[in-house]
N, C-alpha and C positions, 0 to 999 in steps of 0.2 A: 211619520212617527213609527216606523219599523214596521206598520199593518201595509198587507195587499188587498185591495177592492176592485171586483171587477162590476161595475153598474153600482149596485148598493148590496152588494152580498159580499163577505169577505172571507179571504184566502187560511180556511182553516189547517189545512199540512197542503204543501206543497211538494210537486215532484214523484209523485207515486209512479214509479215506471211500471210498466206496463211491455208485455210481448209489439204492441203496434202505437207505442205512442206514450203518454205521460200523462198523469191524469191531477186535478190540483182541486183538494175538497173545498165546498164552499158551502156556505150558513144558510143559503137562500136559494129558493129556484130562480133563475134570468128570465122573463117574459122579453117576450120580441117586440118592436116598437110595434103598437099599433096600426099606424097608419104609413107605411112610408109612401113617401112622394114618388114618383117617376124620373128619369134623370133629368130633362131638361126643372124642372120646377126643386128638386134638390139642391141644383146647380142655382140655380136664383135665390134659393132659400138663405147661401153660406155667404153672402155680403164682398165676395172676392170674385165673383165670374159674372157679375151684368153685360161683361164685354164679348163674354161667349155667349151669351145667352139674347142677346142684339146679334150678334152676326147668325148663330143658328133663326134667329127669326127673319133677316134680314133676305137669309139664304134659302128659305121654305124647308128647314130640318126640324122645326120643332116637333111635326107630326112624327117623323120618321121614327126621332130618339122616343115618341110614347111609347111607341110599338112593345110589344110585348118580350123582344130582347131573346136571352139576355144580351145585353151592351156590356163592352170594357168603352169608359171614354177617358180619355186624358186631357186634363180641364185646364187651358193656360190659365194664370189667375189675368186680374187688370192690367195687373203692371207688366206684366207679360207682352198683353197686344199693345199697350204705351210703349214697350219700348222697342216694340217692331213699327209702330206709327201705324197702325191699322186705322183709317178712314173712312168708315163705311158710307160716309155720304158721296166716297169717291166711286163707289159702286152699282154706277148705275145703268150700266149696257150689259148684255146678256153674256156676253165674253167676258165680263169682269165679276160677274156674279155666278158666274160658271169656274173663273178662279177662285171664289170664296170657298164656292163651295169645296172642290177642289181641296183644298185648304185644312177645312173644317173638317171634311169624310176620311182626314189624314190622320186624326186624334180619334177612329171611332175604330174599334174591332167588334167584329158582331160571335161574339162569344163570351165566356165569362173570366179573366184571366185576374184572378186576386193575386196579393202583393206574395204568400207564400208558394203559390208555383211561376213566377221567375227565377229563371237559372241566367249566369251569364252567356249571353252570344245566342238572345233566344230570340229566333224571327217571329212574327205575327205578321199576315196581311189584311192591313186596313181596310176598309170601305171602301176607297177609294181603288182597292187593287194592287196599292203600293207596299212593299215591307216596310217594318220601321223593325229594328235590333234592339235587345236589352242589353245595359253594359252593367254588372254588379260586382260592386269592386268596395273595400274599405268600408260594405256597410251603407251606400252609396247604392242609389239603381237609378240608370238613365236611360229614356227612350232616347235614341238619337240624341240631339246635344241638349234637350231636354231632364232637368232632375226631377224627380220624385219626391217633394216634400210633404205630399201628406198620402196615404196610400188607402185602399179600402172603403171606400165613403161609401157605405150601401145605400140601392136604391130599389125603387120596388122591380124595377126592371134589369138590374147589372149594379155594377160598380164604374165607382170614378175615381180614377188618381188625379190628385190636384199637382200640377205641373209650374215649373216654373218658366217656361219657353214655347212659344206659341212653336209648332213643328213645320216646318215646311217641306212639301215632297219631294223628294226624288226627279229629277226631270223626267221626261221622257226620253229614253233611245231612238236616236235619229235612224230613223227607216231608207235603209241602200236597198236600191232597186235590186233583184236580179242577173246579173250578169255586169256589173262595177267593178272595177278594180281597183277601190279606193275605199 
C-alpha cells in the first residue's frame, strides 16, 4: 500500500543522504533477534537444507560449523543435492567420506562475507583450500555455477546464502616430478 516496513517499524522519510551513506527515518527502534541459532541448526530450522545438514553430520562437520566463526556457508537447498544424486548411504569407506567432506568444506569460508561486500570476479578460499569466484551480473551473484537465491540468513556464528547448486571443487593439479619434460 505505498508504506515501507522494516521488521515492525515504518519507513518514516526515506533517503536522507548523508557524507558516508543514506540514512531512512523510522517510528520504532529494531531489537535484534533474541536468540539466534548457530549455523548448522539455522540451517535445519529453514525446512530447505535437511540434505546439508545430513551430510555435514554424516561427515563429523556439525561441530566444526558451532565453532565460534565467524562462517560465510553456502547452503545447497534439497533439491540441489537431488539433483546432483547425492547418496549418503553410498558413503561409507574413509575415502568416500573424505570426499564429502571434501565437498561440503567447499561451501564453507571461515570469514564473514555478506551479500553487500561482493564485487564481481571476487576470489574467497574455502575451507577446503580451494577458491570459488563470485560472478555479479544483471542483479544476479553466483559462486561458481552456483546462484544466490536467497542472501544474508544470519546466524549467531556468520552468515548463510541459500544456494541453488551443491559446489563441487576444483580438482587437484596433477603433481610432475622434477626434472619431466612433460
Amino acid at each position: 500500500d505505498g508504506a515501507v516496513k522494516i521488521g515492525e517499524a515504518n519507513v518514516t522519510q526515506a533517503d536522507v543522504i548523508a557524507s558516508n551513506g543514506v540514512i531512512h527515518v523510522i517510528d520504532k527502534v529494531l531489537m535484534p533477534p533474541a536468540d539466534q541459532l548457530d549455523i548448522p541448526a539455522t540451517a535445519a530450522s529453514t525446512g530447505a537444507h535437511a540434505s546439508l545438514v545430513a551430510a555435514l553430520t554424516h561427515a563429523n562437520l556439525v561441530t566444526a560449523l558451532q565453532a565460534e566463526g565467524p562462517f560465510t556457508v553456502f547452503a545447497p537447498t534439497d533439491a540441489a543435492f537431488a539433483e546432483l544424486g547425492i547418496d549418503l548411504s553410498t558413503y561409507d569407506t574413509d575415502e568416500e567420506n573424505a570426499t564429502l567432506a571434501d565437498i561440503l568444506t567447499y561451501h564453507v569460508y571461515s570469514g564473514s562475507v555478506q551479500s553487500s561486500a561482493v564485487t564481481d570476479g571476487m576470489t574467497v578460499t574455502m575451507l577446503n583450500n580451494k577458491d570459488a569466484t563470485f560472478t555479479v551480473a544483471d542483479g544476479m551473484v553466483k559462486i561458481g555455477e552456483a546462484t544466490v537465491t536467497q542472501a544474508d540468513v544470519i546466524a549467531s556464528n556468520g552468515v548463510i546464502h541459500v544456494i541453488d547448486k551443491v559446489l563441487m571443487p576444483p580438482a587437484d593439479e596433477p603433481v610432475i616430478p622434477d626434472g619431466c619434460d612433460y
